[in-house]
N, C-alpha and C positions, 0 to 999 in steps of 0.2 A: 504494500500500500504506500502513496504518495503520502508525503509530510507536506504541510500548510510550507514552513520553511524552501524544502525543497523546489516544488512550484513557484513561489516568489521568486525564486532564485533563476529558476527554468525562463520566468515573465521577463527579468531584469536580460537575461542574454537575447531572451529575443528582441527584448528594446534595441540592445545594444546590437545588435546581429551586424548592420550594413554601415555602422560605423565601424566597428573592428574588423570587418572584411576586409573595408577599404583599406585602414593602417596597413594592414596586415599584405597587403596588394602593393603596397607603396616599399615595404619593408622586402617583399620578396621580388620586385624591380629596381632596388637600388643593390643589393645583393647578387642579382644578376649580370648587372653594369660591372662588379668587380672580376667576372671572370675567371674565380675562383677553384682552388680545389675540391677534392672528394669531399672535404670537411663542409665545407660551404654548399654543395650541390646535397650532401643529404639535408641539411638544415633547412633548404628550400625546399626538397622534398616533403619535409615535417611539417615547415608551414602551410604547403598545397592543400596538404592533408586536413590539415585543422581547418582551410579555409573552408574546404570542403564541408567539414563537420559542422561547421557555423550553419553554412547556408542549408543542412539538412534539419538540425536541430530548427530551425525559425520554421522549414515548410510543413515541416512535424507541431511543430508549438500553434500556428496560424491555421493546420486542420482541424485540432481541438475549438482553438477560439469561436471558427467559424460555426461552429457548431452550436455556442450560446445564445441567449436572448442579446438583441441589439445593442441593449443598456447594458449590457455586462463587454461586449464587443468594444461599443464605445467607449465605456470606463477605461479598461483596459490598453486599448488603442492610446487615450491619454493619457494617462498615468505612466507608460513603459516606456513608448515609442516617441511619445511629444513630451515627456519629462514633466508632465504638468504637477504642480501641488493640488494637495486638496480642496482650497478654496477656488483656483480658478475653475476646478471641473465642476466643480457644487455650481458655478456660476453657468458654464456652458451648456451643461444638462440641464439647468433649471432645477435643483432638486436640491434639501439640504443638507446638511453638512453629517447628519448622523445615515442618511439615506446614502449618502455617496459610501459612507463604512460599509451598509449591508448588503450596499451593488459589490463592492470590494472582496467582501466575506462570501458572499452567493457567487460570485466568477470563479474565486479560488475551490471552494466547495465544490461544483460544478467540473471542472476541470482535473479535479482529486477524481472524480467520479466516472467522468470520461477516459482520462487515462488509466485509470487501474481496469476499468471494463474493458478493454480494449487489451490489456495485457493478460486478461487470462487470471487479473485477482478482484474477480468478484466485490463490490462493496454491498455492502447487508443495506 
């Protein structure tokens, strides 16, 4: 079973997904410029890899999402991807500030639920 933490943590990479591809894109084309040996061609290898894993983890994280009610979609959407605080999204959604917690708490709940179904661990 998924931990509330865990998922947080899962929402925050995929905020961060195409901002650290790109570093990671810039890092493994300046690396390349050097011309390097073996030492350096597997480390670009290692980073391919990771970039890879970035962009699979977010198309995996964003099939879950999709799958939510709108209002948890869009929470979410702001909160990870656009870095919003709390009050401006209370402000965007129209909704208040204890509602914006239980959009919060029902996304992650939700997504606990989606993913472990999906893996083969049952939630009761």
């Amino acid at each position: 079973m998924y931990e509330r933490k865990t998922v947080e943590k899962m929402l925050e990479n995929w905020g961060n997904a195409v901002e650290l591809y790109e570093i990671k894109k810039l890092e493994v084309q300046k690396l390349k410029r050097l011309n390097g040996n073996s030492e350096i061609s597997n480390y670009i290898n290692t980073l391919v890899e990771y970039m890879e894993k970035i962009i699979i983890d977010k198309i995996n994280m964003e099939k879950y999402i999709r799958k939510l009610p709108y209002d948890q979609q869009k929470f979410l959407y702001l909160r990870y991807t656009k870095k919003y605080q709390f009050e401006k999204i209370k402000t965007i959604m129209f909704v208040s500030r204890s509602q914006i917690f239980r959009i919060k708490n029902m996304s992650i709940d939700n997504l606990i639920t989606l993913m472990s179904c999906e893996n083969g661990k049952r939630v009761a």
